[in-house]
N, C-alpha and C positions, 0 to 999 in steps of 0.2 A: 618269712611270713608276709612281706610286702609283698610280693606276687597273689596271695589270696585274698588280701587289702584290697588291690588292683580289680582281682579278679570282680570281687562286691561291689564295687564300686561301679565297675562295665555292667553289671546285672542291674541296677538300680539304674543306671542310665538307660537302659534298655526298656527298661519297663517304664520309665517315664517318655519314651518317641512311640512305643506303641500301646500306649492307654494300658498295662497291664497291674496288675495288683500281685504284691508279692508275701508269701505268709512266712513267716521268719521261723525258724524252727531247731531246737537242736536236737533234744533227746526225746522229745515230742514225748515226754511222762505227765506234761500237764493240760494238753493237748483238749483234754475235756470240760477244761474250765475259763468261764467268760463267754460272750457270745461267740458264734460261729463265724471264720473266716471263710467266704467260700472259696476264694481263690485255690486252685491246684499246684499254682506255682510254687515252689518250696525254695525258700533261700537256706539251707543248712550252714551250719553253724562250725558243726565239730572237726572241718578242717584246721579251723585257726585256734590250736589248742596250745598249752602247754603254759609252765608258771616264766614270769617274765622274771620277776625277783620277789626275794622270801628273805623279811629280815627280823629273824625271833625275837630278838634284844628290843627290835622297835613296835612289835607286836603287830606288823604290817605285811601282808601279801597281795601280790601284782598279778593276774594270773589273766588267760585271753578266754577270753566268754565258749568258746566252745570244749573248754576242758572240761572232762566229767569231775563231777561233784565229790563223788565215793573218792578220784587220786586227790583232789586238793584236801580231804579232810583226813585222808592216810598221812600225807606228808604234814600236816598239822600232828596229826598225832605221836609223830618223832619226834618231838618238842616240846611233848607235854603241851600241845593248845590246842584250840578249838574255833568253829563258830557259834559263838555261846549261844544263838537265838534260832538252833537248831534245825535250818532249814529241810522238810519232808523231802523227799527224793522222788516217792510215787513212782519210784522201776530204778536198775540200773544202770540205764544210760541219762541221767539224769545228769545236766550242764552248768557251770555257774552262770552262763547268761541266761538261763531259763529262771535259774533259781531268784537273780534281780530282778526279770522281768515277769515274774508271778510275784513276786514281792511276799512269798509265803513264808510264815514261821512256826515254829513248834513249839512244845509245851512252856517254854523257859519265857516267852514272849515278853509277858505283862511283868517280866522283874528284871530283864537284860535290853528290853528293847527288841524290834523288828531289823527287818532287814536293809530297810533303808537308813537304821541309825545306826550302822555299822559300815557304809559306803564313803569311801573317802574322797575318792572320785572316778572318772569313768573315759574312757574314748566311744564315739560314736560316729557311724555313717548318717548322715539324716538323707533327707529323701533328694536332695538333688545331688547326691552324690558327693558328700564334703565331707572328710574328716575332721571331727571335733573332739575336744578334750575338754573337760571339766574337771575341774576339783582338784586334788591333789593325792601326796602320802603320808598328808598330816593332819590331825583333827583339829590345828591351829589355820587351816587355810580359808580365808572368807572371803576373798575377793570374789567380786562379781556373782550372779545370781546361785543357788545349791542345785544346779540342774543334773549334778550327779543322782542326787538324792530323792529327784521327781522320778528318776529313770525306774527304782525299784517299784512295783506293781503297775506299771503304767504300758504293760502287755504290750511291747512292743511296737508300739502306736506312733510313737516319738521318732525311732531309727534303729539302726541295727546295732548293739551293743558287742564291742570286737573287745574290750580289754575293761576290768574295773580293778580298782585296788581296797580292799578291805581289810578292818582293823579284826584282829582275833586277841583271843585272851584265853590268861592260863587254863586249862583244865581245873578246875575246884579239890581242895584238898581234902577233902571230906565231903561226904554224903550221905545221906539217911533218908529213905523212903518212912511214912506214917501209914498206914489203914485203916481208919475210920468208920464204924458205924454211926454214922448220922441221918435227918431226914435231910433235902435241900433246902429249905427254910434255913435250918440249924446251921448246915454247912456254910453257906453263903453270910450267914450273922459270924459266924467264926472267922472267916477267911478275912471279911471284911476287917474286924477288929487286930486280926493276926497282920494284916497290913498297914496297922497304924504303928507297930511297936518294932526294937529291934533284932529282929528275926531273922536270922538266916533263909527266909522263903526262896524258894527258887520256880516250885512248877505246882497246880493244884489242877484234879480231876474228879466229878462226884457224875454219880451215874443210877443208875435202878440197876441191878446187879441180878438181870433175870438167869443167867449161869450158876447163879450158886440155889442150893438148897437148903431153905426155902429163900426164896428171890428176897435181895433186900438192898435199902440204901446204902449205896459206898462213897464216902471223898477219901482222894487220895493224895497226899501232901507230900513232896519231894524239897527237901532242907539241905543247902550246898554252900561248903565256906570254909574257915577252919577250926579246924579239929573240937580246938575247944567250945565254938559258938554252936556247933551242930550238938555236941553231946550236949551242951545244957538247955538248950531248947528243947528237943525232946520231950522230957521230963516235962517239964513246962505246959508243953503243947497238949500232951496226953491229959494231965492235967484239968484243962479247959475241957477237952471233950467229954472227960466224966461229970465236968461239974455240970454239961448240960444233957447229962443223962446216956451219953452213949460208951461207947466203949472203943479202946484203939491202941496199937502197938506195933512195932517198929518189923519191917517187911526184910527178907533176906536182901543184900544188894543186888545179888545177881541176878534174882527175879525179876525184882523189880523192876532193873534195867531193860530187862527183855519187854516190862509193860508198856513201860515208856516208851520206847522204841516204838512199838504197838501201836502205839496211839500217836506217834509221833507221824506213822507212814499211813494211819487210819488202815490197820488189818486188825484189830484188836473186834469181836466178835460183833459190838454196838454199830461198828460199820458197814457188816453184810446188809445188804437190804434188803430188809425184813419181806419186800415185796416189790414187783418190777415197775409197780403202778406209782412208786412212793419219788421224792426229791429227796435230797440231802440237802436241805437248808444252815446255811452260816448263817450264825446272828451277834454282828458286834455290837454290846452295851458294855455300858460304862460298867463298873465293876460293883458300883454300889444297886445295882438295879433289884430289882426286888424277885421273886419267884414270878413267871408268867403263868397266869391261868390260860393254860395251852395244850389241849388233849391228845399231845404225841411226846414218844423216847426219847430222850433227854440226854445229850451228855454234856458236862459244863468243863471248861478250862479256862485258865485266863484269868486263877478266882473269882468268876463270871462274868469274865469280860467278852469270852466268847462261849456260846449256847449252837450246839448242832442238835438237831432235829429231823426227823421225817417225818414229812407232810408231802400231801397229795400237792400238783400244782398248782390244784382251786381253790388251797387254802392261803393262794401270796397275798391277797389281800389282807385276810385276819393277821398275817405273820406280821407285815410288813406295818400294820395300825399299830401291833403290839410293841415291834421294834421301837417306832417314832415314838409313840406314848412315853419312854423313859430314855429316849434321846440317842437310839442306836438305828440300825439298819437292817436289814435281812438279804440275803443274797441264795441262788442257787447255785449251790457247789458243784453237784453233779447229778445232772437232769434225769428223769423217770427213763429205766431200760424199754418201758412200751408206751408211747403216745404222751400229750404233751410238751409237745419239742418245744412250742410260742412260747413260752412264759418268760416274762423278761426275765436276765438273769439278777441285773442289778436295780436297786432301788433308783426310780427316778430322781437327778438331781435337781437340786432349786435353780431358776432360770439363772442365776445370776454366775453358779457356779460352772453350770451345761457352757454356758459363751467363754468362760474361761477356760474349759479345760477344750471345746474347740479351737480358740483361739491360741492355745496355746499347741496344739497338734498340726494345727496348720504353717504356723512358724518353721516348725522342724521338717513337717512333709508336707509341702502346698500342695503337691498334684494326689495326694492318699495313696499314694504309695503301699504304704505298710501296714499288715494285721488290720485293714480295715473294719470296722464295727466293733472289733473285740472287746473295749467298752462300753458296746451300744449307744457310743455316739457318734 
């Protein structure tokens, strides 16, 4: 694998003598998210694959960023483990350096943590062609800055990521999906409450449920742990939902699974777009935020810490006031199929953060090198 090292290394030199910009790519599943790179140049990835080392007992794997996602989580799965914070795949050639450097996570998010709280450390080319190493294979390692840990969503902007090492954990011993009829009001005051107590929570979804007949409100609570704290929650949990009027009970696993999944890679039906004119709007708030008065489909996860939406592109402004108003952000996930291309994707940051996180891009690639603009800055 030092020869493909080599090889990155001579391409990023290259592209730094003749002014060229280089777009880092491996399984190119996420390829539609964040702003546009235009460069044509494609630095691929998934030559430099395979697991460097895998040690169950330490809950620790080493693996080189262009390995597909789907083998490192098979061979998790001989072990009984996992990446608990679920990362979406969006195709199957989906890479573990795509999956740090979209920084994306699934339904588990808001109870196990993202994807960067599970990097332990990382190797990286930066833009003048230098191999660097950060972090380590232990979550006691603090020396020197966490630049492993900036590497996760930071869309390749930084350097090309050849190798990371990540912490995994058990598979959960138990599990129990919920189905709920509530309104979002309700759900969000429950969810809220259900995360002060000690609750086996693991994943929440509530949606307008125009698939069923007749269309109606659903959250959907996923409960993971053992044996015994998942059976008596339940009960519990059903409980509370009567006592505010709705009604709820316990989902087969194997369904459920497949929902989650669903929702995990966004095919689950709230994803089709409903129209080519529409965006798929991300919106992080804090978890306590209240319903938005917001006159588009709604799906909530994150016990509403994350809100997806479609909306026109002329609505970023309303989106992006409504965000701020209770301390969150709005982004465009994936831009309207017909016209509309300009709309910023991400929320403008505060000056103060824009010069840091330039200043900080420019440290690792002086000459912009790398996925130029992808955070539109």
């Amino acid at each position: 694998m030092d020869s493909v090292i080599s090889i990155f290394k001579e391409r990023i030199k290259q592209a730094i003598a003749t002014g060229q910009t280089l777009r880092i790519q491996g399984g190119n599943t996420k390829h539609f998210y964040g702003e546009h790179n235009t460069s044509h140049t494609v630095l691929d990835t998934r030559e430099h694959a395979g697991v460097v080392s895998y040690e169950p007992s330490e809950l620790v794997v080493t693996v080189r960023a262009g390995t597909p996602l789907a083998q490192l989580e098979q061979l998790l799965s001989t072990q009984g483990q996992c990446l608990a914070y679920e990362p979406p795949h969006f195709g199957a050639s989906a890479t573990v350096g795509g999956m740090v450097a979209a920084g994306l996570a699934g339904p588990s998010r808001a109870n196990v943590g993202g994807v960067r709280d599970h990097v332990l450390g990382a190797k990286l080319i930066n833009g003048l062609g230098e191999e660097l190493t950060f972090g380590g294979q232990v979550m006691k390692n603090v020396a020197g800055y966490d630049v492993s840990r900036v590497l996760a969503g930071s869309m390749g902007t930084l350097g090309l990521i050849t190798e990371v090492s990540l912490k995994v954990l058990p598979v959960a011993s138990a599990e129990a999906t919920l189905v709920c009829k509530l309104s979002q009001h309700d759900a969000l005051e429950l969810l809220h409450r259900w995360g002060g107590q000690a609750l086996p929570l693991n994943a929440s979804a509530w949606l307008h449920d125009t698939t069923a007949q007749p269309a109606q409100d659903m959250l959907f609570v996923r409960l993971r742990g053992a044996v015994a704290a998942v059976e008596s929650a339940c009960p519990r949990m059903i409980a509370d939902v009567q006592a505010l009027g709705g009604s709820a009970s316990r989902m087969d696993n194997a369904q459920a699974a497949k929902d989650w999944q669903a929702g995990r890679e966004q095919s689950l039906p709230f994803f089709h777009a409903p129209s080519p004119e529409l965006c798929l709007w991300r919106l992080s708030l804090p978890q306590t935020a209240p319903v938005l008065n917001l006159p588009y489909a709604t799906y909530i996860e994150w016990h509403g810490g994350l809100r997806w939406l479609w909306a026109p592109a002329s609505a970023a402004a309303q989106l992006r006031e409504a965000a701020h108003a209770v301390g969150g952000h709005a982004t465009v996930f994936r831009r309207a199929q017909a016209g509309a291309h300009n709309t910023q994707v991400f929320s403008e940051l505060p000056a103060v953060q824009q010069r840091i996180q330039r200043e900080l891009q420019k440290q690792f690639d002086p000459h912009g090198v790398f996925n130029t603009g992808r955070l539109g800055i």
